[in-house]
PDB file with SEQRES, HELIX, SHEET and CRYST1 records, atoms N, CA, C and O in Angstrom:
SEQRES   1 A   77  UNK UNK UNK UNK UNK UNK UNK UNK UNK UNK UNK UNK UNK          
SEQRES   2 A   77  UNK UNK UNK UNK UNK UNK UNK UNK UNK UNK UNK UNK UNK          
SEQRES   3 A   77  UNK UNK UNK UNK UNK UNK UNK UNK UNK UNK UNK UNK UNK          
SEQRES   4 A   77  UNK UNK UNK UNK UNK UNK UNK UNK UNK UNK UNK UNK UNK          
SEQRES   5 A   77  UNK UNK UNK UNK UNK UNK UNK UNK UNK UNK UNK UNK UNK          
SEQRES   6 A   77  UNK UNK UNK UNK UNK UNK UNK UNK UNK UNK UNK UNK              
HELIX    1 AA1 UNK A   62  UNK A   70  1                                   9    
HELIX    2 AA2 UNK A   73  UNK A   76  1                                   4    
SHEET    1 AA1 3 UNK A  11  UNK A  18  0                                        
SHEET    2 AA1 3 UNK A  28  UNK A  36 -1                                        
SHEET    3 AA1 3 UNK A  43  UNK A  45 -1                                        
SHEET    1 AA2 2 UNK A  28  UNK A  36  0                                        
SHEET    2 AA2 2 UNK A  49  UNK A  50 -1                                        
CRYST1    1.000    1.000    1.000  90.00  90.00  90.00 P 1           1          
ATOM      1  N   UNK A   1       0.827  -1.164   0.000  1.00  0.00           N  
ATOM      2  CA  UNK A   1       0.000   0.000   0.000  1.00  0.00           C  
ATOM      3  C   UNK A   1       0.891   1.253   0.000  1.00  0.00           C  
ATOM      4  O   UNK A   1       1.750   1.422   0.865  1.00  0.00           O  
ATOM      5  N   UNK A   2       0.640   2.210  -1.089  1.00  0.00           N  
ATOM      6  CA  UNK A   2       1.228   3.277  -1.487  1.00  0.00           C  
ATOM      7  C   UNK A   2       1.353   4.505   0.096  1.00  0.00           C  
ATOM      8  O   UNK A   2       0.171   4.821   0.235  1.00  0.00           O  
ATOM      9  N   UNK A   3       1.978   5.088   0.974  1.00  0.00           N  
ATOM     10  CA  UNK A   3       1.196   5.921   2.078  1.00  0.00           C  
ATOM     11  C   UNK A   3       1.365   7.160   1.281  1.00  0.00           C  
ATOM     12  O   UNK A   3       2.172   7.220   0.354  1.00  0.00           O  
ATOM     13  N   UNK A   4       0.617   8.137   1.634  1.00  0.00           N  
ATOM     14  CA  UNK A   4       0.604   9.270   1.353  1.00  0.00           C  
ATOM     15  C   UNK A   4       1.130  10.083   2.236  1.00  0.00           C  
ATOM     16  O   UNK A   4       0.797  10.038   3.420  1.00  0.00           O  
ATOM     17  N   UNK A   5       2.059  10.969   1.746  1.00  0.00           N  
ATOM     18  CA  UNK A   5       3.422  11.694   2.429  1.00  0.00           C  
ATOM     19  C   UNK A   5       2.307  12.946   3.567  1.00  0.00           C  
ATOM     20  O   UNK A   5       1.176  13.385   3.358  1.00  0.00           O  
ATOM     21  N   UNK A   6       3.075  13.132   4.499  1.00  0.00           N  
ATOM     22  CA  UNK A   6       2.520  14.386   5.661  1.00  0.00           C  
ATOM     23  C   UNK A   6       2.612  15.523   5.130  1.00  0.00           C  
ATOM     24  O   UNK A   6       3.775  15.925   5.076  1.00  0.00           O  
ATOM     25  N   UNK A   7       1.764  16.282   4.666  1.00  0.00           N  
ATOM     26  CA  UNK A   7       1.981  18.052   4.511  1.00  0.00           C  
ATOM     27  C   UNK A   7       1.726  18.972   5.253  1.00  0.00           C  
ATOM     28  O   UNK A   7       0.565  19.368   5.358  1.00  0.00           O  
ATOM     29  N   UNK A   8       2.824  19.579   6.000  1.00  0.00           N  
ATOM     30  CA  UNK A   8       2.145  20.221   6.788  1.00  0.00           C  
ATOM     31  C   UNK A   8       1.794  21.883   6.350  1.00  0.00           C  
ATOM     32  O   UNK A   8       2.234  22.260   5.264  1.00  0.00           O  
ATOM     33  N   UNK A   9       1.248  22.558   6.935  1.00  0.00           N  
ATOM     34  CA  UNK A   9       0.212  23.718   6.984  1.00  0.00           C  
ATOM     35  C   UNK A   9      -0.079  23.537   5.285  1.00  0.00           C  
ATOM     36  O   UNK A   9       0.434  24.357   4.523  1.00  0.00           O  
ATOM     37  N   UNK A  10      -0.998  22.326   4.698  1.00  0.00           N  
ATOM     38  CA  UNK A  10      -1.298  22.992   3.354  1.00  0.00           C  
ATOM     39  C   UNK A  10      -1.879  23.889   2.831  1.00  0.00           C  
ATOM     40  O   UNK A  10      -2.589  24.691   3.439  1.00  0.00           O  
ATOM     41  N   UNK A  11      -1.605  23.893   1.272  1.00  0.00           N  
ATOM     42  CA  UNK A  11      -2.316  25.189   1.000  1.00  0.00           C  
ATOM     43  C   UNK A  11      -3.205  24.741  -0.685  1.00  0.00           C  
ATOM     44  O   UNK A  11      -2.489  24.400  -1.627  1.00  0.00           O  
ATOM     45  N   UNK A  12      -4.505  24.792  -0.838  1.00  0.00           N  
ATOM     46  CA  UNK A  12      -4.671  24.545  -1.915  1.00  0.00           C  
ATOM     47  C   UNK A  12      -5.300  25.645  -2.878  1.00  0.00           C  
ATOM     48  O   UNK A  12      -5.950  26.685  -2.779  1.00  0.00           O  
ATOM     49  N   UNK A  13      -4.854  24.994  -3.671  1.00  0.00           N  
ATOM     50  CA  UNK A  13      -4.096  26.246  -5.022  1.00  0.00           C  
ATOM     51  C   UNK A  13      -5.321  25.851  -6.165  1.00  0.00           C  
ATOM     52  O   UNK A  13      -5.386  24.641  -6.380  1.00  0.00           O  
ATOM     53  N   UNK A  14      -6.271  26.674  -6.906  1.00  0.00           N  
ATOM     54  CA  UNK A  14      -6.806  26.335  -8.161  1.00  0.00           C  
ATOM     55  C   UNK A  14      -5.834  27.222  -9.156  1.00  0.00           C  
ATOM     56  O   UNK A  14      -5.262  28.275  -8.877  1.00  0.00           O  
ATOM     57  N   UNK A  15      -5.816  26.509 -10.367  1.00  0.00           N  
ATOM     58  CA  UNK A  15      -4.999  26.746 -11.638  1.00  0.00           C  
ATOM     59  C   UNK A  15      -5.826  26.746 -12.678  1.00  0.00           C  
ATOM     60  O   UNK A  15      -6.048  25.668 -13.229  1.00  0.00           O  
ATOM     61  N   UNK A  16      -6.393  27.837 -13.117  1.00  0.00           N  
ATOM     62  CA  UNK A  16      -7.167  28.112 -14.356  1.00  0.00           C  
ATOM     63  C   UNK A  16      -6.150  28.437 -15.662  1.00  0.00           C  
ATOM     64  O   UNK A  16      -5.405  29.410 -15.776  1.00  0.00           O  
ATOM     65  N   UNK A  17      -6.340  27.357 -16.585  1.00  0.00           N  
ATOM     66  CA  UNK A  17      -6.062  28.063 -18.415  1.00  0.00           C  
ATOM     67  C   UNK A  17      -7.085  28.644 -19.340  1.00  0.00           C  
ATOM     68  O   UNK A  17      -8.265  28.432 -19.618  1.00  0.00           O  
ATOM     69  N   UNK A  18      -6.331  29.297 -19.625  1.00  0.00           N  
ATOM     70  CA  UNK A  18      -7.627  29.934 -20.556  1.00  0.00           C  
ATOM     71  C   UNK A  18      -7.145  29.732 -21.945  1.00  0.00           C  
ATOM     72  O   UNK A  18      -6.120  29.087 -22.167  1.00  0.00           O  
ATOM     73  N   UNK A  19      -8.094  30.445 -23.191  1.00  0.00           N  
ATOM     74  CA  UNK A  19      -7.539  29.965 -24.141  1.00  0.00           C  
ATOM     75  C   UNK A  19      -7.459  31.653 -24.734  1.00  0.00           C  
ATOM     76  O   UNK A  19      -7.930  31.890 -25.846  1.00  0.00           O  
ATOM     77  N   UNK A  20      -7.007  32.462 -24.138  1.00  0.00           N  
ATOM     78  CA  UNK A  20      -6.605  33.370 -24.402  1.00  0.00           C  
ATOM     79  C   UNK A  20      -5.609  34.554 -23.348  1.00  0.00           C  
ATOM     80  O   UNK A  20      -5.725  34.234 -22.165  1.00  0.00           O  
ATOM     81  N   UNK A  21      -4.978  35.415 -23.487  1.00  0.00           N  
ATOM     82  CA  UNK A  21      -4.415  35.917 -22.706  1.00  0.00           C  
ATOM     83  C   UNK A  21      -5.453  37.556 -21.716  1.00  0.00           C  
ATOM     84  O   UNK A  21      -5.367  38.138 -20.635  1.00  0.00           O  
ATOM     85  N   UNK A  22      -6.261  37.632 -22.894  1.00  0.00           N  
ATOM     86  CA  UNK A  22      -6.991  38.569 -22.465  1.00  0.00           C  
ATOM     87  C   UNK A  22      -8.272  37.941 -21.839  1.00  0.00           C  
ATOM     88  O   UNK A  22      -8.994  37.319 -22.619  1.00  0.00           O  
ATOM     89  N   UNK A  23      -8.719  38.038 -20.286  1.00  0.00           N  
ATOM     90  CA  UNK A  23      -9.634  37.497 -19.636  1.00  0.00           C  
ATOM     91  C   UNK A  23     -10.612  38.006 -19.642  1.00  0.00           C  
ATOM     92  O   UNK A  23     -11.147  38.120 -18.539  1.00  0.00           O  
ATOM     93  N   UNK A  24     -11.552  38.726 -21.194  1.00  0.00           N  
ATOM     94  CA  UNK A  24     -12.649  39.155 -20.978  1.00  0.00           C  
ATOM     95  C   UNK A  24     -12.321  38.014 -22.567  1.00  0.00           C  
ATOM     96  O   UNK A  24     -13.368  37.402 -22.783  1.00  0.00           O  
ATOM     97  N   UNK A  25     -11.844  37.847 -23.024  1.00  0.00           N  
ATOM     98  CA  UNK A  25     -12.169  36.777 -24.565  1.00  0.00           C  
ATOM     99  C   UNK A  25     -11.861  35.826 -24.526  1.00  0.00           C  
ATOM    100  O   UNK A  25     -12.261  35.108 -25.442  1.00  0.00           O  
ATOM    101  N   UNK A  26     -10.915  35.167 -23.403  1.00  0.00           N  
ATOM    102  CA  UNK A  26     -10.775  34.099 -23.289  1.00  0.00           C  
ATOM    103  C   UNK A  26     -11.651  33.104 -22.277  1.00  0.00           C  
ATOM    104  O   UNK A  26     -12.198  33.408 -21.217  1.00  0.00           O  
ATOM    105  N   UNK A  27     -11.602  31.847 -22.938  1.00  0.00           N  
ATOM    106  CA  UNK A  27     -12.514  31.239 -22.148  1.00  0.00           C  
ATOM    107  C   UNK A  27     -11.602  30.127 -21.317  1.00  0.00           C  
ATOM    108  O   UNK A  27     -10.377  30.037 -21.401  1.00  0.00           O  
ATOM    109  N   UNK A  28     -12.646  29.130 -20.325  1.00  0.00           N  
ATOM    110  CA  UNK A  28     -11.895  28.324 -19.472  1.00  0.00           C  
ATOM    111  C   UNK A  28     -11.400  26.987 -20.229  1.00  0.00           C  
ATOM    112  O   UNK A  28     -12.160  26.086 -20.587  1.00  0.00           O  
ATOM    113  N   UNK A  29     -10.245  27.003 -20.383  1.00  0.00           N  
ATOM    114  CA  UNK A  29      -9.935  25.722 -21.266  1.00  0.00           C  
ATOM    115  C   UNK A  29      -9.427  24.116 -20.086  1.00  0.00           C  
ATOM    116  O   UNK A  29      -9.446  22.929 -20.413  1.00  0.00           O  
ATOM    117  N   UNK A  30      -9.033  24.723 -18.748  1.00  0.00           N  
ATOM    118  CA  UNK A  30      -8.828  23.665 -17.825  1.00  0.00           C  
ATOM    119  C   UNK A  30      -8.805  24.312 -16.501  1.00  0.00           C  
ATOM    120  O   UNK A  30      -8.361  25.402 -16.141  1.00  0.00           O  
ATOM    121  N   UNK A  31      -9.356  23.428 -15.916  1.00  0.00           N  
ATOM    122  CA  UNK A  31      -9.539  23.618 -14.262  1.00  0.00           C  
ATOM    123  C   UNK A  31      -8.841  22.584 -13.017  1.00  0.00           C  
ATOM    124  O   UNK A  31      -9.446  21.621 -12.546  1.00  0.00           O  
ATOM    125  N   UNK A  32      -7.764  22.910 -12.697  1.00  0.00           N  
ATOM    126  CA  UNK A  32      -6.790  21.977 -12.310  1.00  0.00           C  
ATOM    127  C   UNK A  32      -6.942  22.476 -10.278  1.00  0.00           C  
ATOM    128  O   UNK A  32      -7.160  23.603  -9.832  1.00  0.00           O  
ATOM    129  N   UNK A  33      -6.749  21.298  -9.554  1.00  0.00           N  
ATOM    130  CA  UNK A  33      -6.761  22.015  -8.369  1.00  0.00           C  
ATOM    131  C   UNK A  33      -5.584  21.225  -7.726  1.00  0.00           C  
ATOM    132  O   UNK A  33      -5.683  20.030  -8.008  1.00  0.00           O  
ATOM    133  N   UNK A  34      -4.601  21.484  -7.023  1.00  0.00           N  
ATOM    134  CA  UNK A  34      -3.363  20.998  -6.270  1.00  0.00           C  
ATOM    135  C   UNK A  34      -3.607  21.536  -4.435  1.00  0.00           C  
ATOM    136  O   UNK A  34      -4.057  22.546  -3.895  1.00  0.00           O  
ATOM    137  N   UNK A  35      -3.098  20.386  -4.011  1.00  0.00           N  
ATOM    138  CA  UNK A  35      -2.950  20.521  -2.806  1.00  0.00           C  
ATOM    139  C   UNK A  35      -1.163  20.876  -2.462  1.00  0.00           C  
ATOM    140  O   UNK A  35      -0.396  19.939  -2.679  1.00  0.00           O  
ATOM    141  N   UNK A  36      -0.611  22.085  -1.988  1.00  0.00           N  
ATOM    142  CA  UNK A  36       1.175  22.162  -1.771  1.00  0.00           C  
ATOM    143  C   UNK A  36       1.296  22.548  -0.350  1.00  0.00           C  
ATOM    144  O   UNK A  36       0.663  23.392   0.286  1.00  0.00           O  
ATOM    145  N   UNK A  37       2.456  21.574   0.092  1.00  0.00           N  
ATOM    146  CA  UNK A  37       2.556  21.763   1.581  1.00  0.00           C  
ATOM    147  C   UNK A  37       3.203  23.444   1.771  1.00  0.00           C  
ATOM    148  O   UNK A  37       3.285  24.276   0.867  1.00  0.00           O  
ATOM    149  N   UNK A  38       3.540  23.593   2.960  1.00  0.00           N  
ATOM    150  CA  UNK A  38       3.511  25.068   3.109  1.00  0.00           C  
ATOM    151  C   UNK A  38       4.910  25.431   2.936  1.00  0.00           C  
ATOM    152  O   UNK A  38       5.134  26.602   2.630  1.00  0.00           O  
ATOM    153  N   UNK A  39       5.864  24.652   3.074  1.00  0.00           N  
ATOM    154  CA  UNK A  39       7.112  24.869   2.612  1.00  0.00           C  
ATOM    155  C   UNK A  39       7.367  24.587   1.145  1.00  0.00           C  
ATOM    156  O   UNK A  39       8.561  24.469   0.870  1.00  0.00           O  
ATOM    157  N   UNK A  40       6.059  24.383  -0.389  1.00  0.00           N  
ATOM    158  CA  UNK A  40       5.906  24.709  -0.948  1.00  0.00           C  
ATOM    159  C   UNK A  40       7.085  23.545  -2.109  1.00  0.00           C  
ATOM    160  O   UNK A  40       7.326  23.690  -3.308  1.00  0.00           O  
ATOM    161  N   UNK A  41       7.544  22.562  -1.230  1.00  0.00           N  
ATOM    162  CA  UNK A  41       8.010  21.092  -1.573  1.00  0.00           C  
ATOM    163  C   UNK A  41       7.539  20.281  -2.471  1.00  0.00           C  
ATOM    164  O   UNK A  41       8.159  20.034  -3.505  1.00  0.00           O  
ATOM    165  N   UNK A  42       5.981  19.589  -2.080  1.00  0.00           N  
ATOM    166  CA  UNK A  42       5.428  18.861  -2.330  1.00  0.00           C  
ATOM    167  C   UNK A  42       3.978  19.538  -2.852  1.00  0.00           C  
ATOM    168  O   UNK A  42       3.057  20.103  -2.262  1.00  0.00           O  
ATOM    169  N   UNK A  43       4.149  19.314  -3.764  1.00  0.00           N  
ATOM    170  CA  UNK A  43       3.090  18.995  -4.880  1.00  0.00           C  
ATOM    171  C   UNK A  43       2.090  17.811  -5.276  1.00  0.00           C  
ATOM    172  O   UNK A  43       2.618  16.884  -5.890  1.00  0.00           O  
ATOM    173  N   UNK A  44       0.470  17.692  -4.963  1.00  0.00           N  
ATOM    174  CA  UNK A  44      -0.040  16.656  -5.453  1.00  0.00           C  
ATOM    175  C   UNK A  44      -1.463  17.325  -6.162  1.00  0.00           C  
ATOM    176  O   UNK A  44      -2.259  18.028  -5.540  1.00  0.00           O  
ATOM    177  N   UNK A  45      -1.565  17.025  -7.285  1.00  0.00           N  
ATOM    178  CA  UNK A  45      -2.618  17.280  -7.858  1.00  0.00           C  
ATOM    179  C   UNK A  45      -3.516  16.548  -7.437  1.00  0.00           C  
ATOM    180  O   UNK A  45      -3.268  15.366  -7.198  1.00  0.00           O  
ATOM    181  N   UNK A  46      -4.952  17.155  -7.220  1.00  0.00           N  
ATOM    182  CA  UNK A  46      -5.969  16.348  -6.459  1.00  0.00           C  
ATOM    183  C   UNK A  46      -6.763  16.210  -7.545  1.00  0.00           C  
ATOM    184  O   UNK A  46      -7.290  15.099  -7.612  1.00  0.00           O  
ATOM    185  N   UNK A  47      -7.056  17.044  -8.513  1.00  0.00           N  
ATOM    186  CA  UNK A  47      -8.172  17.456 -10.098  1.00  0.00           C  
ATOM    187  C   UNK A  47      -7.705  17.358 -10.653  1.00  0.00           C  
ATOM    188  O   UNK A  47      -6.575  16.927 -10.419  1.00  0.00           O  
ATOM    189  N   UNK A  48      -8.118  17.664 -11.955  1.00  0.00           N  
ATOM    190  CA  UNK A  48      -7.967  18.371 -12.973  1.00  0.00           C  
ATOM    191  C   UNK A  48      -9.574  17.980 -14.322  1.00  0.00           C  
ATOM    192  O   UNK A  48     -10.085  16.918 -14.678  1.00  0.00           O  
ATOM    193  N   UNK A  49      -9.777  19.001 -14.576  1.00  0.00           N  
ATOM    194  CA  UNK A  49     -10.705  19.136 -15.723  1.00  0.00           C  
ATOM    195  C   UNK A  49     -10.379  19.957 -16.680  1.00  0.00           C  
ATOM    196  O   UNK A  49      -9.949  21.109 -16.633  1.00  0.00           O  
ATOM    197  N   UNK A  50     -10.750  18.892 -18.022  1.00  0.00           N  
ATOM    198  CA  UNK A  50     -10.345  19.292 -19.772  1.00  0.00           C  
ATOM    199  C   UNK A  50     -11.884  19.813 -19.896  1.00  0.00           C  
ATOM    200  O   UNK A  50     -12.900  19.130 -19.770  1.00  0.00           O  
ATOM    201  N   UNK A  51     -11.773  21.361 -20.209  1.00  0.00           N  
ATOM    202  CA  UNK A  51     -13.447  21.800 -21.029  1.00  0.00           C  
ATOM    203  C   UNK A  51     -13.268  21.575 -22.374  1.00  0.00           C  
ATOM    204  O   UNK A  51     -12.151  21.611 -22.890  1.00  0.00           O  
ATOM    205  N   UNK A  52     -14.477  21.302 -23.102  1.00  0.00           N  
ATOM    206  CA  UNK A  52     -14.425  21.599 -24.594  1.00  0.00           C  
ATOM    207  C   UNK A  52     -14.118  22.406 -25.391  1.00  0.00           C  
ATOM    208  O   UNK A  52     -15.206  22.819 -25.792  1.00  0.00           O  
ATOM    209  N   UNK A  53     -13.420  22.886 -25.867  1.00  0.00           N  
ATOM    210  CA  UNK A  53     -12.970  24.067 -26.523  1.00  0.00           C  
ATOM    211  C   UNK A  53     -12.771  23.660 -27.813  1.00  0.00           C  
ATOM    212  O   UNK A  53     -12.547  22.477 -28.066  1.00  0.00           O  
ATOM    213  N   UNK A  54     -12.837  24.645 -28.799  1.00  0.00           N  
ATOM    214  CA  UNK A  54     -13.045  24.387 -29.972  1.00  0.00           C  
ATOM    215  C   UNK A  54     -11.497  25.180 -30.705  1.00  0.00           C  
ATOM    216  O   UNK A  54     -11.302  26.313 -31.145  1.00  0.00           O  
ATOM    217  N   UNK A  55     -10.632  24.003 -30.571  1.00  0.00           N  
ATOM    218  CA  UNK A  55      -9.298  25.029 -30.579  1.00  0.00           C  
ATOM    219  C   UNK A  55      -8.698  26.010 -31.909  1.00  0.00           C  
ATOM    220  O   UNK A  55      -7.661  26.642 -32.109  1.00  0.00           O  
ATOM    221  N   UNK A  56     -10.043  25.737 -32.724  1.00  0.00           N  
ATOM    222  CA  UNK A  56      -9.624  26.552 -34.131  1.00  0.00           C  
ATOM    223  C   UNK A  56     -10.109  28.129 -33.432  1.00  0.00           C  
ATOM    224  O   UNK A  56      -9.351  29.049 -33.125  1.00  0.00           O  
ATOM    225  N   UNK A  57     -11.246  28.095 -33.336  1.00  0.00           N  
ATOM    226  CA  UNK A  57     -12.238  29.149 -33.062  1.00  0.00           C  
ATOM    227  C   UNK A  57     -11.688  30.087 -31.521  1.00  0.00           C  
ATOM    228  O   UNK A  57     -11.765  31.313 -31.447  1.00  0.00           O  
ATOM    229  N   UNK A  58     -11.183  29.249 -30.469  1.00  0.00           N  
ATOM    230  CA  UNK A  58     -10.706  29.448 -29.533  1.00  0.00           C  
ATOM    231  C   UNK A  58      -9.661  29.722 -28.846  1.00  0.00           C  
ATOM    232  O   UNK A  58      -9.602  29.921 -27.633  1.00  0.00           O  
ATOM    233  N   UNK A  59      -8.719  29.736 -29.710  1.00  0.00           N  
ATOM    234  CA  UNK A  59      -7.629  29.547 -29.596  1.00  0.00           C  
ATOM    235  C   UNK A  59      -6.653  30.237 -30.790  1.00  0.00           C  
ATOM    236  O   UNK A  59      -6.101  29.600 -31.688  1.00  0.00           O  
ATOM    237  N   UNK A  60      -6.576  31.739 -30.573  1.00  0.00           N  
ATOM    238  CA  UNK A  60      -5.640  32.475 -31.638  1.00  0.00           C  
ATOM    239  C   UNK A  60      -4.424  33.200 -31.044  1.00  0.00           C  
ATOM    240  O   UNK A  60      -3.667  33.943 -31.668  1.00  0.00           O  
ATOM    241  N   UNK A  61      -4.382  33.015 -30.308  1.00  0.00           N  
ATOM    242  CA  UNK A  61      -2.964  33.563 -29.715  1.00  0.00           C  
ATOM    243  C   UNK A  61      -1.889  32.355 -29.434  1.00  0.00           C  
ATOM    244  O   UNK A  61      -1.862  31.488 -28.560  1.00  0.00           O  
ATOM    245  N   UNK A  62      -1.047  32.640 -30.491  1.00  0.00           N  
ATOM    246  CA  UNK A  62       0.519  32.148 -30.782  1.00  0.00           C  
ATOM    247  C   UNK A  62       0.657  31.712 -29.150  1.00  0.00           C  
ATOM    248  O   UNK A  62       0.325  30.579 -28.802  1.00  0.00           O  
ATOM    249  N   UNK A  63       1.078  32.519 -28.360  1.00  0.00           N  
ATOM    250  CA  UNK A  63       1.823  32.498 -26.993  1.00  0.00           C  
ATOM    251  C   UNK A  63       0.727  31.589 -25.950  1.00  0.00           C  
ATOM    252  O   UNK A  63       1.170  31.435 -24.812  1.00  0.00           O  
ATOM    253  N   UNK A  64      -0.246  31.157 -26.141  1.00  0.00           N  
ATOM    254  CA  UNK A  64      -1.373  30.190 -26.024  1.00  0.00           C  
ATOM    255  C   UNK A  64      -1.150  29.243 -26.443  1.00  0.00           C  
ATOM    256  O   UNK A  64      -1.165  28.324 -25.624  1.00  0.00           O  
ATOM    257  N   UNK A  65      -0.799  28.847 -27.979  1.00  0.00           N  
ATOM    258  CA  UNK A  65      -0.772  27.693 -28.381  1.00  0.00           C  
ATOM    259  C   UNK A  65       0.979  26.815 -27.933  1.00  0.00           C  
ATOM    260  O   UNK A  65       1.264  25.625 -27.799  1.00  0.00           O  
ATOM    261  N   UNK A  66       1.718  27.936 -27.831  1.00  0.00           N  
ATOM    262  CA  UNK A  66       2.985  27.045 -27.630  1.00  0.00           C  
ATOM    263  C   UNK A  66       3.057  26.977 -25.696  1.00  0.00           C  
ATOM    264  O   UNK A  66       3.987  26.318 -25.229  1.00  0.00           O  
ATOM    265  N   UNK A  67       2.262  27.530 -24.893  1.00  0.00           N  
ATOM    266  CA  UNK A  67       2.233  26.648 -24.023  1.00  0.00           C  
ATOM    267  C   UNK A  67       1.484  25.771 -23.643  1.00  0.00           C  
ATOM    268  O   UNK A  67       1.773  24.954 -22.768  1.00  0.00           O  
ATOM    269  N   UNK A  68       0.365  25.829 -24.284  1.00  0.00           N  
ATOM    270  CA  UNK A  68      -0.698  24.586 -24.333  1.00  0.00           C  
ATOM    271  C   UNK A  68       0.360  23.617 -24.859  1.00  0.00           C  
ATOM    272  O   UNK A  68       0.428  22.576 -24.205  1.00  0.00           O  
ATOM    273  N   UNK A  69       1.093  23.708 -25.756  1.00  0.00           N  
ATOM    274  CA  UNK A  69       1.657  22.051 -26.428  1.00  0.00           C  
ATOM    275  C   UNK A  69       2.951  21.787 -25.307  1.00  0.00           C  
ATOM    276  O   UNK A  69       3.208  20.647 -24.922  1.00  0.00           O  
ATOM    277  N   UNK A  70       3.761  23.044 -24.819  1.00  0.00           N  
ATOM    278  CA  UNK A  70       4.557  22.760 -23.497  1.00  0.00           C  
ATOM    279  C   UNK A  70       4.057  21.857 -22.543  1.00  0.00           C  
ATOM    280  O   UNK A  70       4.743  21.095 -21.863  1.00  0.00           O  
ATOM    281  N   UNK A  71       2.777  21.979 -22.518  1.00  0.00           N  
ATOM    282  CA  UNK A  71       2.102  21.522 -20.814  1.00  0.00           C  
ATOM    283  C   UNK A  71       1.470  20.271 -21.648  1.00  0.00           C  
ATOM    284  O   UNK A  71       0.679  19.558 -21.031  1.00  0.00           O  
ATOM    285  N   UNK A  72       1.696  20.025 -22.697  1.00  0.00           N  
ATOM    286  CA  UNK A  72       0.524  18.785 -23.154  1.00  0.00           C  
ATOM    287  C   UNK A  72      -0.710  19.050 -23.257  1.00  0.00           C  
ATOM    288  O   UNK A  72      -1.405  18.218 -23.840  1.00  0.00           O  
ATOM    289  N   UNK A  73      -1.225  20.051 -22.823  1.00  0.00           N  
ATOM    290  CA  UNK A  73      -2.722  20.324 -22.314  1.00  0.00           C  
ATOM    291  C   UNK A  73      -3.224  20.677 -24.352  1.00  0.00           C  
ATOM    292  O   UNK A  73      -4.405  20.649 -24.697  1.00  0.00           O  
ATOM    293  N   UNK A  74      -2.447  20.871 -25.040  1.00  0.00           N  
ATOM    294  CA  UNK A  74      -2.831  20.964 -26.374  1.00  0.00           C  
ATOM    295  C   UNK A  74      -3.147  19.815 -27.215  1.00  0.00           C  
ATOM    296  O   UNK A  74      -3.864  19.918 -28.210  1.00  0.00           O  
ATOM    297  N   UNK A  75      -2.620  18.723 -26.827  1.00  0.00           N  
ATOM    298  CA  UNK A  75      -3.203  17.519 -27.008  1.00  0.00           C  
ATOM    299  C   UNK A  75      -4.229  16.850 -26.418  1.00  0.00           C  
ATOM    300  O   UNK A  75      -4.878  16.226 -27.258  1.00  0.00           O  
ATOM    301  N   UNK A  76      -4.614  16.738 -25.355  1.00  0.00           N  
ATOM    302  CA  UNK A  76      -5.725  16.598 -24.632  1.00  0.00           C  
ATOM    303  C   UNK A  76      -6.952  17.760 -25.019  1.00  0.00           C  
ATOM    304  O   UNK A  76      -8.103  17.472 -24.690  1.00  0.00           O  
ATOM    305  N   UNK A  77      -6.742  18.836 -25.594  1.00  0.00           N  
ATOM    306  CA  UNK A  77      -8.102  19.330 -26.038  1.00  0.00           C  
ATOM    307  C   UNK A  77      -8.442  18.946 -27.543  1.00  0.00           C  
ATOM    308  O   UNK A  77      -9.518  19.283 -28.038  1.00  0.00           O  
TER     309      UNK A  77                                                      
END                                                                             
């Protein structure tokens, strides 16, 4: 049985992508939530959700698309 490591004072963190840089045109492309201990060590993702996005239509900013394919998250949509 795998144990799961002690964190102490955590802190949990939501991580929104969008599919644009400007947050009145861009929409939510993933909703990721992490739990990080307070000395900011340990990292465990507890979520994560892929929205539908329509990445022709949604997705026009250059500096968007090359970190979507950095993070993988450009293949998964």
């Amino acid at each position: 049985m795998k144990s799961i490591p002690y964190i102490y004072d955590p802190i949990c963190f939501l991580d929104i992508e969008m599919t644009d840089t400007d947050p009145v045109k861009g929409k939510i492309a993933e909703i990721a939530v992490y739990l990080v201990s307070g000395d900011m060590r340990l990292q465990i993702l507890i979520a994560s959700l892929i929205m539908k996005v329509d990445i022709v239509e949604d997705i026009k900013n250059l500096a968007v698309v090359k970190r979507f394919t950095k993070s993988g998250l450009w293949q998964d949509l």
